[in-house]
N, C-alpha and C positions, 0 to 999 in steps of 0.2 A: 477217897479213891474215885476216879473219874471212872464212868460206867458207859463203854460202847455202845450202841446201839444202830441195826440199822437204821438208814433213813425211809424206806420202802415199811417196814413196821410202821412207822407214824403217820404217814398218808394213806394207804390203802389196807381197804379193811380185807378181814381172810377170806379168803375164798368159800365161795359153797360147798358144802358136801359134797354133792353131785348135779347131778344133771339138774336144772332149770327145769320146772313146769311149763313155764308163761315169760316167752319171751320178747320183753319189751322194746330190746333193740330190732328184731324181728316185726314185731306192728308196725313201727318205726319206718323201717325199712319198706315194710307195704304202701303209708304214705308218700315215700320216695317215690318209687313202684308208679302208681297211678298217678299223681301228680305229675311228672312226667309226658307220661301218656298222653292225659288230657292238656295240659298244653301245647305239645308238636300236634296232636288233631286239630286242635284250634286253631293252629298255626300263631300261636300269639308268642310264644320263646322255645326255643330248646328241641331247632330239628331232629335232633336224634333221640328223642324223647318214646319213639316206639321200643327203644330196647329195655322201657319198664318191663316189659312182657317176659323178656326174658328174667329180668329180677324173678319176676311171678314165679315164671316155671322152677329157677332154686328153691325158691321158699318153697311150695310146696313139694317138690321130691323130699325136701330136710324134712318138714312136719309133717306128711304122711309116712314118712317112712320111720320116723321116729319112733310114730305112734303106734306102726307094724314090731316097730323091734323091740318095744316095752312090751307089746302083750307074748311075742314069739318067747323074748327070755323070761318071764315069767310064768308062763304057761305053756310054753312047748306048742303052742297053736296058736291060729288065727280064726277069729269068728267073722266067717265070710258075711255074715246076717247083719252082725253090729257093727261090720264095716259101711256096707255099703249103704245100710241105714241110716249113718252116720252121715255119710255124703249127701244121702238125697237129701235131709233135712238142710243141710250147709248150704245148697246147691240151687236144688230147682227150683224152693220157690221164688225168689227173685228173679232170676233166668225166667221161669212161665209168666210171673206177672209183665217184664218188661219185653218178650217174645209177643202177647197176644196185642199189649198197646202200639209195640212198634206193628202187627201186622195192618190194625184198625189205618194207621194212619197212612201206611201204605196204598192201602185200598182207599182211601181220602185222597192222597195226595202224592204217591208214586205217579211216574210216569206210565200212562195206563199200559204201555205195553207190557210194560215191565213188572205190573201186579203180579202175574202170573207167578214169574221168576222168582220173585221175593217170597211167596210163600213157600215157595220149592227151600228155598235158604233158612227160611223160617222153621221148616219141618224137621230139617236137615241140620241146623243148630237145637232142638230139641232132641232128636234123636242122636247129637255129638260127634257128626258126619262132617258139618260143613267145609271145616277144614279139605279134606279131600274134592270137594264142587268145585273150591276155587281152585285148589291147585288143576283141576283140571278144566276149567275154564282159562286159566291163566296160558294155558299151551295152546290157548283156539287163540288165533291171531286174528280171527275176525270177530271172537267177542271181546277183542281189546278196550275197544270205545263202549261198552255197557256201562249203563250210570253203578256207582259205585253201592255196594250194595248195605243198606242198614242192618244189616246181621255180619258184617265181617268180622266187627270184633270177635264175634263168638267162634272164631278161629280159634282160638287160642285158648279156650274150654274145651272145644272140644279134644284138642290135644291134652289137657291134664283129663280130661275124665278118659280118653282110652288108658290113659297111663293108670286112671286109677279102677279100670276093669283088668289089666291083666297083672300091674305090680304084684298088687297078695297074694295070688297063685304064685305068681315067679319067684317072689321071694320065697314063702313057706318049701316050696320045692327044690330051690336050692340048699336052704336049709337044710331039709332032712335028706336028700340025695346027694349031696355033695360034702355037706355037714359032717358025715358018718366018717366019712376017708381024709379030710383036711380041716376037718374042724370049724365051727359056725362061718366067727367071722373071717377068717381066711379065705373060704369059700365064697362068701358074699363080695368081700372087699375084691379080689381076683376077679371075679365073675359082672359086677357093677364096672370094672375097669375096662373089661371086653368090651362091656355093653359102650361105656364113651368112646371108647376109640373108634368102633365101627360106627355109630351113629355120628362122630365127628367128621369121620371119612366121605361118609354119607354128603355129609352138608359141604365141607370143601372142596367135593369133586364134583356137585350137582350144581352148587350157584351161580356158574357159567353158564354151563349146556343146558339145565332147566329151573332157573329163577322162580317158577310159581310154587313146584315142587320142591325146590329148597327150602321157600319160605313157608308153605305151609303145611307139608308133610312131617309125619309125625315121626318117620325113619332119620330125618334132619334134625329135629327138637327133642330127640331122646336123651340125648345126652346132656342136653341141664338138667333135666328131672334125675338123672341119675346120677350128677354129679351132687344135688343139692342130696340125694339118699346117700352119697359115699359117703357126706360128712356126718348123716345119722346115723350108718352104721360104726364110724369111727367115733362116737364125739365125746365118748371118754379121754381118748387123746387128748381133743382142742380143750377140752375143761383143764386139763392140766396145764396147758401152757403158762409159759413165764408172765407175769401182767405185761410186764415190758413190750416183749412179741405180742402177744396180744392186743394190746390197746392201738399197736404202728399197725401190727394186720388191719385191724376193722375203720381207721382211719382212713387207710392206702383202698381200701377195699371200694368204700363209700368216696371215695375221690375220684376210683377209675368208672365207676355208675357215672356220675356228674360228668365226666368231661368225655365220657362217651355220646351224652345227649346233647353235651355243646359242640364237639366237632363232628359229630356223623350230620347226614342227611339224607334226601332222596338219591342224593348219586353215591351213595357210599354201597360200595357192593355188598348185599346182607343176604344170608347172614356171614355164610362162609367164614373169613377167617377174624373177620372185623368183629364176631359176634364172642370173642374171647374177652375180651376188652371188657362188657358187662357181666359177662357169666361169672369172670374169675375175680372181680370186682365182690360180685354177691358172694360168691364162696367165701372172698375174704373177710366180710362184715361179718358175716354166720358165725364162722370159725372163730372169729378172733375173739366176738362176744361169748363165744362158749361159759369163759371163767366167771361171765360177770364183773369184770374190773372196771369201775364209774371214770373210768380216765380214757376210755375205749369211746367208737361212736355211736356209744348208746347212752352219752351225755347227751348227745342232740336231739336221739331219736327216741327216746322215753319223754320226753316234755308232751306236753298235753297236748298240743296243735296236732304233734305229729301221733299221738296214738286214737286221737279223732278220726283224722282221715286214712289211718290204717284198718281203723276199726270200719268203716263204710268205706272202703277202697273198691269191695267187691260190687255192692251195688251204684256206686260212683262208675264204676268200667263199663257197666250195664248201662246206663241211663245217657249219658254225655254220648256217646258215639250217633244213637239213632235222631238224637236230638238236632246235633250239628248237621244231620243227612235230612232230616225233612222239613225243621223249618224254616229253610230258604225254598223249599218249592212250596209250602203254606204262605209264606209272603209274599213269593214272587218277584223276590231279588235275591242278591246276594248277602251275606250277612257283614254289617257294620262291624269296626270293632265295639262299639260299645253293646253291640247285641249277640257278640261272641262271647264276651263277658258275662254278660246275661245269662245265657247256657251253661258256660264254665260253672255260675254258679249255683245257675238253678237247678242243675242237675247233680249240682253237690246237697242242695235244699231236698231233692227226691229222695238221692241215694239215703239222707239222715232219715227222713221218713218210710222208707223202706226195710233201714235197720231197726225201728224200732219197734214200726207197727206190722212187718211180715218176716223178715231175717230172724231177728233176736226169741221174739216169740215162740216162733216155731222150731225151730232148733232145739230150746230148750225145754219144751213142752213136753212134764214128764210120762205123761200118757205116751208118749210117742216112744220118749227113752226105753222108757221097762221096756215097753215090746217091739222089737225090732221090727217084726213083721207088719206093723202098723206102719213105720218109715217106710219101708220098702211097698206098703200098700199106697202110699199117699205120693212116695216118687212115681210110683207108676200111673197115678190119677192126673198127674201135674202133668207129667210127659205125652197121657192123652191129650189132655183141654189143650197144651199145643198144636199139637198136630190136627186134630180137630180143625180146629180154629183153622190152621191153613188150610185144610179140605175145603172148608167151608166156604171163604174167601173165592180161594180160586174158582170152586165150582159159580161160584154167584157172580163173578164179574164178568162180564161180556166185552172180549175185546174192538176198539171198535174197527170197523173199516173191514170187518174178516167174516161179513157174512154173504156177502154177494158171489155170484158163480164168475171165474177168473176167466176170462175171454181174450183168446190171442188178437191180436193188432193187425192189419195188414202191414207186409215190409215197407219200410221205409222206402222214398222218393226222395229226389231236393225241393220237390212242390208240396207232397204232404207232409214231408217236415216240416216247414216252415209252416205250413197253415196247423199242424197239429201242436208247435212249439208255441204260436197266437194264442190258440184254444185256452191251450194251458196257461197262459197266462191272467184270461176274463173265467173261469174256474172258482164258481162257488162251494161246494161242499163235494167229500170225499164220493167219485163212481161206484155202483153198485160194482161194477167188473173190473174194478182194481184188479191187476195183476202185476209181480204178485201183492196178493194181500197185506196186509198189515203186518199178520200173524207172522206172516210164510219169509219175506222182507229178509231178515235176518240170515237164512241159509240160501240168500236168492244169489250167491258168486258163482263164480266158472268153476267147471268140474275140471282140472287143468291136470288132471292125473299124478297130483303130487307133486307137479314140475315147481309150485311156488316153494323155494328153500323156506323154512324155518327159520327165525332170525337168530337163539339165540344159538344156533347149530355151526358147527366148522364141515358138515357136508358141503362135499365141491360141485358146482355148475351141473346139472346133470349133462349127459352126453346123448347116445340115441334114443333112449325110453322118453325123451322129451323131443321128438321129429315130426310134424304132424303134416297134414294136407299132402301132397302129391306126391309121396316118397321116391319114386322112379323120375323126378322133374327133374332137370340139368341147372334149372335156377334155384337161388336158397334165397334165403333170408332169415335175420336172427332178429327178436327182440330181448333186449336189453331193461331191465328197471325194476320195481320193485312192486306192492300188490296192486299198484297203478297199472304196471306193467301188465299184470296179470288178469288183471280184470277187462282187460283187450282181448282176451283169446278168444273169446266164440267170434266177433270178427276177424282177429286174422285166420283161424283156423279156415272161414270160409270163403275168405278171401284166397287164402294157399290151395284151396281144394280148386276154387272155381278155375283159377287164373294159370293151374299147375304150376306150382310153385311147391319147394320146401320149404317148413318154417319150423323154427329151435326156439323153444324158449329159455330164457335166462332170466329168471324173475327171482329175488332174496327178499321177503317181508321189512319195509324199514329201512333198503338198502339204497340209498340217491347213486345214480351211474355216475355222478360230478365228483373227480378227486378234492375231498374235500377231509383234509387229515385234520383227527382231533375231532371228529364229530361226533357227539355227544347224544346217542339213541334215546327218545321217547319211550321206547320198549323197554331199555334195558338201564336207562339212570347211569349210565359210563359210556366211555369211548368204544364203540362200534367197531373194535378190532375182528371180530366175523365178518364185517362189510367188505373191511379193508382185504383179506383175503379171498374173498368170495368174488369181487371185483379183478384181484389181478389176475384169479386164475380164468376168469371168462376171457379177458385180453387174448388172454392164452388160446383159451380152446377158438375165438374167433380169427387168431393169426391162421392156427391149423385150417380149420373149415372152410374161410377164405369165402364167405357169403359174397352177392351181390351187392347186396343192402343190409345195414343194421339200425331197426329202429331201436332208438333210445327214447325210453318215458318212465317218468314216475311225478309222483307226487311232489308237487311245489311247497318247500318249507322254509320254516321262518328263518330257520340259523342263518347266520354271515356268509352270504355267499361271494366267495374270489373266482371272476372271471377266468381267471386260468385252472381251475378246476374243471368246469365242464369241457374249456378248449384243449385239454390235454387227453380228456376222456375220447373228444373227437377224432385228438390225432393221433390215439393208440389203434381207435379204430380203424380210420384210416387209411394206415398204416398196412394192415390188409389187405386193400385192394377193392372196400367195400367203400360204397354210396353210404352214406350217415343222412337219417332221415331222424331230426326231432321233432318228436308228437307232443307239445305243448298240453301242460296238465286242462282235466276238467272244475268246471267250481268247484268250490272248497266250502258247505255248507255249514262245517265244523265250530266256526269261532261265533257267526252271526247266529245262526238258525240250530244249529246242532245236531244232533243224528235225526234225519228228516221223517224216520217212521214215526218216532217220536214226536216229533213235534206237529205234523198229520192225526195220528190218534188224540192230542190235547188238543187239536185244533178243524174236526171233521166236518163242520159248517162255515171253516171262512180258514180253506185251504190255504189260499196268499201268504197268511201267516206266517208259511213255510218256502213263499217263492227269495230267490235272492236278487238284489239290486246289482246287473253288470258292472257300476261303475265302481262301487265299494272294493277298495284293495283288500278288504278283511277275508274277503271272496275268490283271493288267490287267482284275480285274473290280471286283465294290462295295466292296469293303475297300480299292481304291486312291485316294488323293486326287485326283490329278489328273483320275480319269474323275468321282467324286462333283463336282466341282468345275462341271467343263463342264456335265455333266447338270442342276447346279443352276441353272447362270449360263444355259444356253437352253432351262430351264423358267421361269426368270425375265424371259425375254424375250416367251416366249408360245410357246414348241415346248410340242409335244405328245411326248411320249419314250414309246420303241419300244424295250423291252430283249428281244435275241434269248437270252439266256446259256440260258433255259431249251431251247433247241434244240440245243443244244449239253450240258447238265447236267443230274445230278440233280443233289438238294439240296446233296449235296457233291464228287462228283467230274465233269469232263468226261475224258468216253475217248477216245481216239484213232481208235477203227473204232465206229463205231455203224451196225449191219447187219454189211451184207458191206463197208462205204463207207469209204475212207480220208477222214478227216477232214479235215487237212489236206497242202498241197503243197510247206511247207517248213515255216519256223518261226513263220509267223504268218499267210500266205493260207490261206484254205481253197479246197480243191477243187471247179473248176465241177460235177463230178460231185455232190458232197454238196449244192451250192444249189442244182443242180437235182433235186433229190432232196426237197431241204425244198421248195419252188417251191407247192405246192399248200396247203401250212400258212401261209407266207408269205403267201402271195396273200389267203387267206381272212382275215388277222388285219388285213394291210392295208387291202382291201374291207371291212372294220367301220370303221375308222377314217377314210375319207376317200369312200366311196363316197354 
């Protein structure tokens, strides 16, 4: 008699009992995880390789929360001592050892002004803040150009260690308060589900209107940690699944990781809604491995390679980022691929060393185990020597250029410009009365009363709260443009005051006044659809107003520019009844020299350093195409052009300090000080032109 059998009996073996202790698709997956990461950092494959981070965040919501709901059902509690204990040992010592060497090397080899900052970041990633710095550095539009910072990564620590200071209270407490009346996990599962919807809402309705805050807010990020806990508080469920379902889940799951980091990029709006793609990816690998079934992709992710690099993924996250940030300014170029590689690996060689000679050790160092309090006393020694350490730093370094008393200028002439624009040129080492200072540099733009829009805002054109100089005048005038625009106002204001006149400004961060559709924001990594609107409603309000004159300026950029872009912008203006005056951008210090406080403080005894060549198109003056281009196409429309370079150059270099005056206040604003300074040459060249 022939004897049936399935076919699934003879392949796959039975399932576990229960739950997994040690999951090795999960290590796996960690290797995924960082390996990713670190190469989109490198830039050497797989742009979309920062949404390992998000893998991170599943994993750990699943494995901390795991580990919350084995002790909760078994013990009815949570020992808040042996929790957090637990963590510090996992956590800081690696994080303190790689915090005080990246600070050392800061203080070596950061941009000196930027020492300062970096410990702030440094403090701030120890104490599991920093997340919140940048997102709010991220909303200052004039610290957009700061050099990037070597503690960024630890973004995204510090979001899992808030999660893991208020998780166990929130859970135990749902538990027993909620627990009583709908039962454990009911309660949890319900309550965990709030928790993603609101925190997804969060991130799809913020990644527009504020990008910094989407990305690094922890109100945005909540919801993978809690999704990666919805599946440990279900994962009885996913253990029972059919192998079938299972094995396609964690497959599909581990495919949509991959090819999230092969089609995303810098211009992929993140995280909002693109960031489902990896999250539910990771859920699925998680889940599907639940049973254990060897036909699942934890064939891949259990082999050795991959439980190495999951096993030091942690301190690999740690070491590779600060690495690629400071040793191109210890060599003094940019980094080779073959010295990228270099990194890649050698900070894979750290991270191995790290696991075994401070991770592994201490963690499992029973002295530590038995007494929790001993953890909890050596996290808090670790999270000193940090902060420390940056005290100490900051208080010791002297920034340079920032100790002389700041001495105003006489106003500007067309005689002592010129002889003071000379000066600056034969200019050996930084003036004792820089103004402003080195330091100060940075917050040196126009107090424009809010009038500069926000870039990544749908706020419209402002209307009278932006009217300044002669309010009672019969003549107006608008400016038009962007923080180019905007960085004109202490002269036009004093020009609109002297000459009675009114003046309106129209200024959007980022926003070129040239119809130029499809343009593609620096700020924002997509299409500049805020521009596009921000732009037709000024049309608008300047049809109504009905100025004199509207100067239009901003910033000269690289994108493709089509002449009939700025000549259309001309004859909207036009159109009006208003005179078009284009104000032809100032140098562009950005691509050659870089943000110029910076490159002044690395360079205080042979300023020049920091002067630019006129004739170099890199310098966004008339050897560039895209400025000759515009200037033809709204000379062609009927502007009247206004080139300032000569305020700025002689015939062939512009300098960095003309007078005592710091020129500019990063890599491409110049300082309200310096246009209020030209303010009276300004005035007068304009008063020729339109009075």
């Amino acid at each position: 008699m022939t004897t049936l059998r399935t076919p699934v009996a003879d392949t796959i073996p039975p399932r576990a009992a229960g739950v997994r202790k040690f999951r090795p698709d999960i290590e796996g997956l960690r290797a995924v995880a960082v390996t990713v990461v670190v190469l989109a950092h490198a830039g050497i494959a797989l742009p979309g390789g920062y949404v390992g981070v998000d893998v991170f965040f599943v994993i750990s919501g699943f494995l901390i929360s795991r580990q919350l709901m084995t002790e909760l059902d078994s013990t009815s509690r949570i020992s808040f001592r042996k929790f957090y204990a637990r963590r510090a040992r996992r956590i800081l010592p690696a994080a303190t050892l790689v915090i005080v060497v990246t600070l050392l090397a800061a203080w070596k080899w950061y941009p000196p002004l930027q020492v300062k900052s970096a410990t702030v970041d440094g403090m701030d990633s120890a104490l599991s803040v920093v997340n919140w710095r940048f997102a709010i550095q991220g909303t200052d539009y004039f610290q957009a150009t700061t050099p990037v910072s070597p503690f960024q990564h630890y973004w995204s620590l510090s979001v899992e260690e808030q999660f893991y200071m208020l998780w166990p209270a929130l859970l135990l407490g749902l538990a027993v308060f909620l627990g009583k009346r709908f039962g454990r996990r009911a309660a949890l599962v319900w309550s965990v589900l709030a928790i993603i919807a609101v925190s997804l809402f969060f991130s799809l309705t913020t990644t527009d209107t504020s990008p910094s805050w989407a990305y690094f807010g922890s109100q945005t990020r909540a919801w993978e940690l809690a999704f990666g806990a919805l599946l440990a508080i279900t994962v009885t469920v996913w253990t029972r699944m059919p192998p079938a379902l299972a094995s396609q889940m964690s497959w599909l799951g581990l495919g949509m990781i991959v090819l999230a980091a092969i089609i995303y990029n810098d211009s992929t709006v993140y995280p909002g809604a693109a960031v489902m793609l990896p999250v539910v990816g990771s859920v699925f690998v998680i889940a599907g491995g639940c049973p254990g079934w060897p036909r699942g992709a934890e064939y891949v992710l259990k082999r050795r390679p991959m439980q190495f690099l999951g096993m030091t993924s942690y301190s690999w996250y740690l070491w590779h980022w600060p690495i690629l940030i400071m040793l191109p300014l210890a060599l003094g170029h940019a980094l080779s691929m073959l010295e990228i590689w270099v990194v890649v690996l050698g900070s894979l060689g750290l991270a191995t060393a790290t696991y075994y000679l401070i991770e592994h050790p201490i963690r499992t160092q029973q002295s530590l185990v038995r007494k929790p309090s001993r953890g909890l006393l050596l996290g808090a020694g670790l999270v000193s020597v940090s902060v420390c350490a940056a005290i100490a730093i900051s208080a010791a370094f002297v920034v340079p250029g920032g100790s002389g008393e700041s001495v105003a200028a006489p106003a500007a002439t067309a005689t002592s410009l010129q002889s003071a624009i000379a000066a600056g040129t034969e200019l050996k080492s930084l003036p004792n009365n820089l103004t402003p200072t080195l330091a100060a540099a940075a917050k040196d733009y126009p107090d424009s009363h809010g009038c500069l829009v926000d870039y990544p805002t749908l706020q419209p054109p402002p209307d009278t709260q932006c009217t300044f100089g002669d309010l009672s005048a019969n003549r107006s005038f608008a400016v038009m443009g962007d923080s180019h625009a905007n960085a004109w106002f202490p002269a036009m204001v004093a020009f609109a005051t002297e000459h009675h006149w009114r003046f309106v400004l129209y200024a959007k961060a980022g926003c070129p006044p040239g119809l130029y559709p499809g343009y593609l924001s620096e700020l924002t990594s997509r299409i500049y659809t805020e521009c596009e609107t921000w732009r037709s409603a000024v049309f608008d309000r300047v049809d109504v107003l009905k100025p004199d004159v509207v100067i239009v300026t901003s910033q000269t950029r690289t994108v493709a520019v089509e002449p009939a872009g700025m000549a259309q912008t001309v004859n909207n203006l036009t159109a009006s009844g208003a005179r078009v005056i284009y104000l032809e951008d100032t140098p562009y210090p950005g691509t050659t020299v870089g943000a110029i406080p910076d490159c002044l403080a690395a360079h205080p005894d042979d300023v020049q350093q920091c002067s630019l060549d006129r004739a170099d198109p890199l310098n966004r003056l008339a050897t560039m195409i895209q400025r000759t281009t515009e200037e033809d196409a709204a000379k062609g429309a009927g502007a009247t052009l206004l080139d300032p370079t000569d305020w700025f150059c002689t015939a062939t270099t512009c300098p960095a300090i003309i007078g005592n005056i710091l020129v500019y206040e990063d890599n491409s604003h110049t300082t309200a000080t310096y246009i209020t300074w030209l303010a009276p040459e300004f005035g007068a060249t304009l008063g020729q032109m339109i009075d």
